[in-house]
C-alpha positions as CSV (number, residue, x, y, z in Angstrom):
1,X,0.0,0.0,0.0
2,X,1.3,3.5,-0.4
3,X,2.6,5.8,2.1
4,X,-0.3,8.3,1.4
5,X,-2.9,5.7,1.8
6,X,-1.1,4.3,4.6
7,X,-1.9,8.0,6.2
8,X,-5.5,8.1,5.0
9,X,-6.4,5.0,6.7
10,X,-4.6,6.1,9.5
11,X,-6.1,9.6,9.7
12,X,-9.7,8.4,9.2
13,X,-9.0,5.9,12.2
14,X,-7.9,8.7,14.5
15,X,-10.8,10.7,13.8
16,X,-12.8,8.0,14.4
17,X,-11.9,7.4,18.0
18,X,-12.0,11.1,18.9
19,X,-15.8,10.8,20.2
20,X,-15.4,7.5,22.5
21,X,-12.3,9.1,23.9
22,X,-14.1,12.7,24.4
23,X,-17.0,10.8,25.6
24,X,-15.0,8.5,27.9
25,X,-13.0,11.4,29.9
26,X,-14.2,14.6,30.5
27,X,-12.3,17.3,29.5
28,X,-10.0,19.4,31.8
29,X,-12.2,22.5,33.7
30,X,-11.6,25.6,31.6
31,X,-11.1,24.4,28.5
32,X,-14.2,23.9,26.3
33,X,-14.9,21.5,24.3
34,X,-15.9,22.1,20.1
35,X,-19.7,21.9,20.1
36,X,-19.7,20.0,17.1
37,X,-17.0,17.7,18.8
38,X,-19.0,17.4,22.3
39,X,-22.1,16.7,20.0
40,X,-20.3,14.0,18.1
41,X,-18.9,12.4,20.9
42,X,-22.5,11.5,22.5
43,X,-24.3,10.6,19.5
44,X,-21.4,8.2,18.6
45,X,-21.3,6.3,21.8
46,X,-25.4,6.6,22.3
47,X,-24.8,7.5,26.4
48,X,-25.4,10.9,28.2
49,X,-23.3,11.2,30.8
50,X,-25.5,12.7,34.0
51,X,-24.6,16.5,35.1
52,X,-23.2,16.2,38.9
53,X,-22.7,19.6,40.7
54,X,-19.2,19.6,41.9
55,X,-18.6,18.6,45.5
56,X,-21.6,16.2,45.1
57,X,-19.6,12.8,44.9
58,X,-17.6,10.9,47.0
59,X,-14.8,12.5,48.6
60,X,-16.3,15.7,48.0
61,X,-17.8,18.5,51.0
62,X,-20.9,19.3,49.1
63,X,-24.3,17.7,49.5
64,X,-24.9,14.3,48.9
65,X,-27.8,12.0,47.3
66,X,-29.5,10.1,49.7
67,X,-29.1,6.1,48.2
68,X,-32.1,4.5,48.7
69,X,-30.5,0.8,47.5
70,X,-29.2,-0.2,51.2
71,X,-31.1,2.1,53.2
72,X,-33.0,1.4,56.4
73,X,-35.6,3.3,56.8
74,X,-39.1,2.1,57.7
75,X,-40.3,1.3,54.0
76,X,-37.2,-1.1,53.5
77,X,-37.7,-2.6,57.5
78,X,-41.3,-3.0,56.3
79,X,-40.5,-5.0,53.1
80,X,-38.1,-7.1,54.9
81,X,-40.4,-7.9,57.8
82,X,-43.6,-8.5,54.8
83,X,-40.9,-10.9,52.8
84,X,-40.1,-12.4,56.2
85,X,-43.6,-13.3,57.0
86,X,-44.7,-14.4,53.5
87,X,-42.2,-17.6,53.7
88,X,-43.7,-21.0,53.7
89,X,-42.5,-22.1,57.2
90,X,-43.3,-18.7,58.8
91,X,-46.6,-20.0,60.9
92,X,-45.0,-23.4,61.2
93,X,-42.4,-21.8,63.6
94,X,-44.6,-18.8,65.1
95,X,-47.0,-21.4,66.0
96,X,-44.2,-23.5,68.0
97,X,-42.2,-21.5,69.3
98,X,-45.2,-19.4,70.9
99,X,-46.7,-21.8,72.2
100,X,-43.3,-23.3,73.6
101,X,-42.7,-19.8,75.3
102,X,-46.0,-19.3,76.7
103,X,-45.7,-22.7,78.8
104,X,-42.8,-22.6,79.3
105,X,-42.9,-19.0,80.9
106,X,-46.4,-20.8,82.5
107,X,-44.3,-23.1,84.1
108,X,-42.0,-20.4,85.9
109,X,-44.9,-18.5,86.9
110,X,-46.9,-21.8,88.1
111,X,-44.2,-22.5,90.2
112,X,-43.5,-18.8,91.5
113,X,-47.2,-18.2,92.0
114,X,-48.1,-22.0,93.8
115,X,-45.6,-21.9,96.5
116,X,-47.6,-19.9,99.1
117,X,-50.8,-22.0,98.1
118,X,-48.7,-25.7,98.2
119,X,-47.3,-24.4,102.1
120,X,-50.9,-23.8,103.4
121,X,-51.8,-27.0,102.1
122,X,-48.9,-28.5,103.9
123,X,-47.6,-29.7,101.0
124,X,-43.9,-28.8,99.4
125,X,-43.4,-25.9,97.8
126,X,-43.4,-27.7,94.2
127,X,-46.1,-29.6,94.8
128,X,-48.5,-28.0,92.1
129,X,-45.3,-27.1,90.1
130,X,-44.5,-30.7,89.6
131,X,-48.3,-31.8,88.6
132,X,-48.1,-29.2,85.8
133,X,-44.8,-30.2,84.9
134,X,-45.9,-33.7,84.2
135,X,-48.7,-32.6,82.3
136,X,-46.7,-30.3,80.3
137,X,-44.6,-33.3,79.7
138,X,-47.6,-35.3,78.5
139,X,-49.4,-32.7,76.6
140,X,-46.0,-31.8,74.1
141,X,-46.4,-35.9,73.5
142,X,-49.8,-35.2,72.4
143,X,-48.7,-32.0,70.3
144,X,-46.2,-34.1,68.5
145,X,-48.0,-36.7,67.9
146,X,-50.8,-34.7,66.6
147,X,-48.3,-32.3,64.6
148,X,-47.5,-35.6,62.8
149,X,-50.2,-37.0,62.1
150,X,-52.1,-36.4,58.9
151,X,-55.7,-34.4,58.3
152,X,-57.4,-37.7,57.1
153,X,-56.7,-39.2,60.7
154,X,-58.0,-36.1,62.1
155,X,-61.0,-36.3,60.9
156,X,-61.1,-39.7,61.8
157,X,-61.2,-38.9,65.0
158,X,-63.7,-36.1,65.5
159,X,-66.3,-38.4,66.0
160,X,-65.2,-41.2,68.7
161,X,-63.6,-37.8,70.6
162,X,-67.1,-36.5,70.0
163,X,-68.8,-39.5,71.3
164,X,-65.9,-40.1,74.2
165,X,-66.5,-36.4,75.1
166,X,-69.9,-36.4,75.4
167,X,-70.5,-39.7,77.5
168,X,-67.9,-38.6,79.6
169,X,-69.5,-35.3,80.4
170,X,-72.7,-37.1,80.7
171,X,-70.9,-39.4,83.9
172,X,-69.8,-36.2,85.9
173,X,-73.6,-35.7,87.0
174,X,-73.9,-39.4,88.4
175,X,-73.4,-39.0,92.2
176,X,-70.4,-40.9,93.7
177,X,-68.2,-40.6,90.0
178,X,-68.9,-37.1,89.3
179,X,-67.4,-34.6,91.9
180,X,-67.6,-30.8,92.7
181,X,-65.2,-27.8,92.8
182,X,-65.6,-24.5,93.9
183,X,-69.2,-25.3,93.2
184,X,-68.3,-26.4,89.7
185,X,-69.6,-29.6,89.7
186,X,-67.9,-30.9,86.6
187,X,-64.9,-33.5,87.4
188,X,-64.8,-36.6,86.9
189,X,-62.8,-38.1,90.3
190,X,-60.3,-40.7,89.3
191,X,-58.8,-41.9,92.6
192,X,-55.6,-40.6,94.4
193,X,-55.1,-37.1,93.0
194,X,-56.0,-37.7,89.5
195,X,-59.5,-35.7,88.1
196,X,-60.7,-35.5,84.9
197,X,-62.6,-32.2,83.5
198,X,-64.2,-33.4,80.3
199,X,-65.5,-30.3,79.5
200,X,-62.1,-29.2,78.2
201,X,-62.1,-31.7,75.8
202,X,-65.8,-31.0,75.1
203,X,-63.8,-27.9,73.2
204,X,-61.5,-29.7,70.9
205,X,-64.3,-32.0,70.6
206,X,-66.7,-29.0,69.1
207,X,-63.8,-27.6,67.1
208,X,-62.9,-31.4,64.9
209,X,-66.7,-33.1,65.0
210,X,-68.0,-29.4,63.5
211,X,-64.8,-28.6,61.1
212,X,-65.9,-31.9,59.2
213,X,-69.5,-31.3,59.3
214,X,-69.0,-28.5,57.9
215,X,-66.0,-29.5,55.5
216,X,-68.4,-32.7,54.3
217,X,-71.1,-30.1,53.7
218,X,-69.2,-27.5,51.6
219,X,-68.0,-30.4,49.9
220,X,-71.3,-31.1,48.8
221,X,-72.5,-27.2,48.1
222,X,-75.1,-27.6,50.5
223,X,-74.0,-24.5,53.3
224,X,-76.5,-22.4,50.8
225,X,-79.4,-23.6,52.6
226,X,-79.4,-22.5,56.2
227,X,-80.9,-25.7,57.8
228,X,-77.9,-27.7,56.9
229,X,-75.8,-24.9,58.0
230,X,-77.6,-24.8,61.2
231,X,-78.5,-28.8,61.6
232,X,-76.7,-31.0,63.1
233,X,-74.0,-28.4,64.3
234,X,-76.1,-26.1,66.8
235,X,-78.5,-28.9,68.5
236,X,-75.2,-30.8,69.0
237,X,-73.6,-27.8,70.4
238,X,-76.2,-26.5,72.7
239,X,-76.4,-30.4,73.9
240,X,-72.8,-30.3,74.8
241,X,-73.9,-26.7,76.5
242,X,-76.8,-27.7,78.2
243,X,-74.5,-30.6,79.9
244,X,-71.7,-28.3,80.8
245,X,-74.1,-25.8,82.5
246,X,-75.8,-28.8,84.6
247,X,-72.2,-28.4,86.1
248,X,-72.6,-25.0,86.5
249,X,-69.7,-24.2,84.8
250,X,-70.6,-20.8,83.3
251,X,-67.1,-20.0,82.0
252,X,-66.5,-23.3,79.9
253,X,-69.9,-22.3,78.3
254,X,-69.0,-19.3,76.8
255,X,-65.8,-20.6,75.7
256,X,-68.1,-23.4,73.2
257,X,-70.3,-20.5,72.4
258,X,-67.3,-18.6,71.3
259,X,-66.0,-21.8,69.3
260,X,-69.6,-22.2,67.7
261,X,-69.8,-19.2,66.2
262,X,-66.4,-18.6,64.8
263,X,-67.8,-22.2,62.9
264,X,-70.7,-19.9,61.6
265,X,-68.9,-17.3,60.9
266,X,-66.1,-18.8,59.0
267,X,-69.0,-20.9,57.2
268,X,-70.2,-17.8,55.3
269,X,-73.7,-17.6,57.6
270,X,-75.9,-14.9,56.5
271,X,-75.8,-12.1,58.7
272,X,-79.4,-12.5,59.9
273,X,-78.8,-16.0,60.8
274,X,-75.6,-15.2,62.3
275,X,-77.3,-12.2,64.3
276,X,-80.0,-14.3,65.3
277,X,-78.3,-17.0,67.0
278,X,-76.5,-14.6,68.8
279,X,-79.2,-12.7,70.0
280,X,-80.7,-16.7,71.3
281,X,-77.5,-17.6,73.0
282,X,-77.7,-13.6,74.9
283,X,-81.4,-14.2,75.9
284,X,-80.3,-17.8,77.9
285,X,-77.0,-15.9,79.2
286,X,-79.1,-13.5,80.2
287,X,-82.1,-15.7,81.9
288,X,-78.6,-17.9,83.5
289,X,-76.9,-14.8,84.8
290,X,-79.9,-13.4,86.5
291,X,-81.7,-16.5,88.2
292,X,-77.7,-16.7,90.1
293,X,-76.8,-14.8,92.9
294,X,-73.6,-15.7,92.3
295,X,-73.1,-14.8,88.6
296,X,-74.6,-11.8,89.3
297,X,-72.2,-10.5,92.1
298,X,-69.3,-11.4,89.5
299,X,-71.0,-9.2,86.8
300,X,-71.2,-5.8,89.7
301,X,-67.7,-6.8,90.6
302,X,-66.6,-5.0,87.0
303,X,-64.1,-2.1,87.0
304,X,-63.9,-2.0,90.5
305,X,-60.7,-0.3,92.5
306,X,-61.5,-1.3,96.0
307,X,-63.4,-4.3,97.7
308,X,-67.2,-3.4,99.6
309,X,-67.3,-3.1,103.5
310,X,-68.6,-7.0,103.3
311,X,-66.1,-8.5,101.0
312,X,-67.8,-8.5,98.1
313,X,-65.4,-8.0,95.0
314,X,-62.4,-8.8,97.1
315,X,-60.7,-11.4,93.9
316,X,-61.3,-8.3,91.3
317,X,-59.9,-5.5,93.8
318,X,-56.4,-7.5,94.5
319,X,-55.8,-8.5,91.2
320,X,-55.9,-4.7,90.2
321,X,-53.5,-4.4,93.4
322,X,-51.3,-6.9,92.1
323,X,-50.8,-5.1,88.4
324,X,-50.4,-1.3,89.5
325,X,-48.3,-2.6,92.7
326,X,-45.7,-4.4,89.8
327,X,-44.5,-1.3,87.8
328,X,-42.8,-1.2,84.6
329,X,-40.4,-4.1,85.6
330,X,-42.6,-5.9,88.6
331,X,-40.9,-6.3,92.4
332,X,-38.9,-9.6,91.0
333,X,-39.1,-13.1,90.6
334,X,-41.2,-14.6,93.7
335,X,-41.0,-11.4,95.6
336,X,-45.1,-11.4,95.0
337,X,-47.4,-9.8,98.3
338,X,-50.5,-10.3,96.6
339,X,-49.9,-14.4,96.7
340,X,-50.0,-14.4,100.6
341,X,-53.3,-15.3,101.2
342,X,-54.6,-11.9,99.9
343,X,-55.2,-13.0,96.1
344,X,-57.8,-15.7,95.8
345,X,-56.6,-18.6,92.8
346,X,-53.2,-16.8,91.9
347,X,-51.9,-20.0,90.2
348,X,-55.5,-20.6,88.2
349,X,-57.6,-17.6,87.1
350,X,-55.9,-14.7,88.3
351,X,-51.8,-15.9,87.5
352,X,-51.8,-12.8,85.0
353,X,-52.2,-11.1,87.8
354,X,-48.9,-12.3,89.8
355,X,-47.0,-11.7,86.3
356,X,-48.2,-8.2,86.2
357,X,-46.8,-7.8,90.1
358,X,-43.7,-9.6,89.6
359,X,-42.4,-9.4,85.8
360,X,-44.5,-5.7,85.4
361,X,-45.7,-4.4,82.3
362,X,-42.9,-5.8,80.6
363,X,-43.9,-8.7,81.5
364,X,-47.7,-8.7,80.6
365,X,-46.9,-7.3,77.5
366,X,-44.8,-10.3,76.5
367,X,-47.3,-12.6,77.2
368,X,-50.1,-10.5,75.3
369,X,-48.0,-10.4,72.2
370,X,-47.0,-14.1,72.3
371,X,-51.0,-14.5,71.9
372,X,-51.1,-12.1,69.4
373,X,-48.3,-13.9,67.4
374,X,-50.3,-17.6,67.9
375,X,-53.3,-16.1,67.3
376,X,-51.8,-14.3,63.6
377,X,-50.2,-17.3,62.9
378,X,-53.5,-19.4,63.2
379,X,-55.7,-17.2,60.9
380,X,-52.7,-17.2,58.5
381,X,-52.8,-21.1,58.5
382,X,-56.8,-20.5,57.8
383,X,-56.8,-18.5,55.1
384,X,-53.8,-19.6,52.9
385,X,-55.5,-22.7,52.8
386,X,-57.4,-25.1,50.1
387,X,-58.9,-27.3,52.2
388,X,-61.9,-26.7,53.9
389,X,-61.4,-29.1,57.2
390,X,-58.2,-27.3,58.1
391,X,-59.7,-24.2,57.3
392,X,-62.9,-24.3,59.9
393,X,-60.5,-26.4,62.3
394,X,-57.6,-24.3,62.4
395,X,-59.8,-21.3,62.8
396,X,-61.8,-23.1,65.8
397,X,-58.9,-23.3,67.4
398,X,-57.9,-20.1,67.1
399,X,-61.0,-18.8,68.4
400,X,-60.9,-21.0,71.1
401,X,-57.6,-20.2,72.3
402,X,-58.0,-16.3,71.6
403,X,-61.2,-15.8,73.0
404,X,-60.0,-17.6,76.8
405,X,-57.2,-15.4,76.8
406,X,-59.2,-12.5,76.1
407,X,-61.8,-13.3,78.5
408,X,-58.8,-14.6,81.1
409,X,-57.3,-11.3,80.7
410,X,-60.6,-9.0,80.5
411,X,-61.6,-10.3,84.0
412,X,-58.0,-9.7,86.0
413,X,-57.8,-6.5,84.1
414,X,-61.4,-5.7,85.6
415,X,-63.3,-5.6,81.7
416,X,-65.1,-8.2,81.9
417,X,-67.0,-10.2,84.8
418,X,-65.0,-13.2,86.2
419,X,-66.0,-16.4,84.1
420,X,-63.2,-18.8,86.3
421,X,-61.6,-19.9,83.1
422,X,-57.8,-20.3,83.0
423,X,-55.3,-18.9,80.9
424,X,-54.5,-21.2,77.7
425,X,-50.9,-22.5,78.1
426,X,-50.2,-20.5,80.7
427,X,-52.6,-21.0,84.1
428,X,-51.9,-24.4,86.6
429,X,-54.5,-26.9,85.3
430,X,-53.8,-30.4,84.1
431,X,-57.3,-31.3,82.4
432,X,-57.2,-27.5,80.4
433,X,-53.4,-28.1,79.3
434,X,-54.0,-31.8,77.6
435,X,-56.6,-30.6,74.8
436,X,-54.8,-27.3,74.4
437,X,-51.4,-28.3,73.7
438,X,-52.7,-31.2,71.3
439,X,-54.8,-28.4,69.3
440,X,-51.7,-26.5,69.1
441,X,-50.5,-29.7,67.6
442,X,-53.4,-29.5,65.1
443,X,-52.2,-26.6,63.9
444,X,-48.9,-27.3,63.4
445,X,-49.9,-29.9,61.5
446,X,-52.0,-27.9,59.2
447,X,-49.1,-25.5,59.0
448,X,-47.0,-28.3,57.7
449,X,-49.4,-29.3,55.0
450,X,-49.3,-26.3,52.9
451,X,-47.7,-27.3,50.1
452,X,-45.1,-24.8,50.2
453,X,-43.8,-25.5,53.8
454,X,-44.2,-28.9,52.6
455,X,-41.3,-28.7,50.1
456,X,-39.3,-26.1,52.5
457,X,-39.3,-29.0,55.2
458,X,-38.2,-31.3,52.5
459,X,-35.1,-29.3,51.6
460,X,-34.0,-29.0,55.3
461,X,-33.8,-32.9,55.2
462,X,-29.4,-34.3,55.6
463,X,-29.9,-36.3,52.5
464,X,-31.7,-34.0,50.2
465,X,-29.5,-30.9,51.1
466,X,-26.5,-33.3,50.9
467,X,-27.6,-34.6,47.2
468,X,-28.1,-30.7,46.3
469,X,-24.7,-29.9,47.8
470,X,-23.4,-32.7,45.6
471,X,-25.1,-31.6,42.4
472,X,-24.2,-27.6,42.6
473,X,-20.4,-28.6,43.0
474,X,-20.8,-30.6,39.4
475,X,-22.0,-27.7,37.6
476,X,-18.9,-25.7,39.0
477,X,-15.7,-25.4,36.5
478,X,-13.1,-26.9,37.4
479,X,-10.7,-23.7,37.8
480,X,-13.1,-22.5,40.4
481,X,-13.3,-22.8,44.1
């Protein structure tokens, strides 16, 4: 070639290049740049470089952009904690581990709030503490067993527990079997110090027999008509009702009411239906609260501060005692005054109470949001479902367990009349523990049979993570650690 075509070529290349280099690094501060050059430069290499004030980057003293890619303010902490919740195993372990804290924190305040109660009995000081250990030890057999066993069995079930309940129940009014408590007469005397209460189990009875009534009838489209909503499911109710209050066991009463309608409810009842069985079960509450002395001085012991000149109201005033004496951070572990004799039932009814004096609000807050969390986690697990059985049963359960610990609560705080039900999880009582902590384990169960967690679970298994280990390190090159 030439030497003047050598220089051509070599000419048109350099002008060629003068854009991406222009383009590429800005030109020195004073010196301007050719417009048609400048111009050139960005059409060649298609990019517009953004204008940044000096001072505005790095290193420099001016003001900088806020960066919005790792930031932490609340929208990014609320995304996080949304992802967080919307994994497949997220109720699976809210479910377990609050129910695990809430008796096990039971446990400590069993034992703290029993010791007076054990010495006046003449009895050692872990005498009730080591009753509701054991059944603590029997009912998280029962959760795990019923955490692993599958819906079909379930429902299996409902109706020899039903029929188990129910004849049960029907024993604790024959004279020399049946025997009575605080006027309760609604145990079932077993010799030595075992009793039974089958009205506890009369719940998670309710809650299985009626999720598959139900689940059968949806099955079936025939929850349209309001006489198959309503029959067998209400009669059957009201008959486990009317032999609970033979007991006179007012508390446990409302506690089935409570379960029976969150059945309706969650069964798509018209509101006229819904609205009129309520307005039934208030007339008898009514008729049952007012033909009893006794109910009745619970309902005018409501909001009050101080007990009457005759003792009237003396359980509601010393549990308010017991929460405003605790503070933010309660007098300590077992330092209680309220236990000594001036707190009727501090292990039972009122042990929120003693946690509200000893652990303060600190403490009582802890145990309200651990309900909160079960009870979230349990309407999750009922409305991320397919099936209809675990839908109505998980959501029994979760009304069952919500509304005792609001109506446990609502009375010590002084909201609601005393009904002499126990805290779920939490309070001393063997027969209440056993049904609870195997519907807790009825729920775990459901959680585990989403079909998400379902293949979460199976990837946490040694074998399958091993074989996945195995095949990722195949695809690697082999250069590459």
């Amino acid at each position: 070639m030439p030497a003047d075509e050598r220089c051509a070529v070599r000419r048109d290349r350099a002008r060629a290049s003068v854009p991406r280099l222009l383009a590429a690094a800005p030109a020195p501060s004073g010196v301007p740049l050719p417009p048609g050059l400048a111009l050139r430069g960005r059409l060649a290499t298609g990019i517009r470089r953004p204008e940044t004030p000096r001072g505005s980057g790095r290193g420099g003293s001016g003001s900088r952009t806020p960066r919005t890619g790792r930031g932490g303010g609340p929208r990014r902490t609320y995304e996080r904690a949304r992802r967080a919740w919307d994994r497949p195993l997220t109720a699976y372990y809210v479910i377990l581990g609050s129910s695990l804290l809430i008796t096990v924190l039971g446990l400590v305040m069993v034992y703290s709030a029993s010791m007076i109660k054990a010495l006046d009995i003449s009895k050692p000081p872990t005498y009730f503490f080591g009753k509701q250990f054991l059944a603590a030890v029997v009912g998280g057999a029962l959760m795990l067993i019923a955490a692993r066993m599958p819906v079909k069995l379930h429902r299996a079930l409902a109706y020899p527990i039903l029929a188990v309940t129910a004849f049960l129940m029907v024993l604790v009014q024959v004279p020399g079997i049946g025997k009575s408590v605080n006027g309760n007469q609604n145990w079932i005397y077993l010799g030595g110090p075992f009793q039974l209460q089958p009205s506890e189990f009369g719940k998670l009875a309710l809650v299985l027999w009626g999720a598959d009534l139900l689940a059968r009838k949806q099955d079936k489209r025939l929850l349209s008509q309001w006489k198959h909503m309503l029959v067998p499911l209400v009669p059957v109710a009201f008959m486990l009702l009317g032999l609970i209050m033979l007991g006179a066991d007012m508390g446990t009463a409302i506690i089935l009411t409570a379960i029976l309608f969150g059945l309706l409810w969650l069964a798509g009842a018209p509101t006229r239906l819904f609205v009129g069985v309520l307005g039934f079960a208030a007339v008898i509450a009514f008729l049952l609260i007012r033909t009893s002395p006794n109910r009745m001085s619970r309902l005018a012991c409501m909001g009050v501060s101080e007990p009457d000149p005759e003792g009237g109201c003396w359980q509601a005033a010393h549990g308010i005692y017991a929460l405003a004496s605790g503070g933010w951070f309660g007098s300590g572990l077992g330092a209680s005054v309220e236990k000594w004799g001036q707190l009727p039932e501090p292990h039972t009814d009122f042990i929120f109470a003693i946690t509200g004096e000893e652990l303060g609000l600190a403490g009582t807050l802890s145990v309200l949001a651990l309900f909160a969390a079960l009870g979230y986690a349990g309407i999750r697990v009922a409305g991320r479902t397919e099936d209809p059985f675990v839908r109505y049963a998980a959501g029994g359960v979760t009304t069952w367990i919500t509304a005792q610990a609001v109506i446990n609560i609502g009375a010590v705080l002084g909201l609601l009349p005393i009904a002499g039900v126990p805290l779920p999880l939490f309070s001393y009582g063997r027969s209440a523990l056993l049904p609870t902590m195997f519907a807790v384990g009825l729920m775990i169960a459901f959680a585990r049979e989403d079909p998400a967690a379902k293949a979460a679970l199976a990837m946490r298994k040694p074998g399958v993570r091993w074989k996945t280990m195995r095949r990722r390190v195949k695809k690697r090159p082999s250069g590459e650690r």
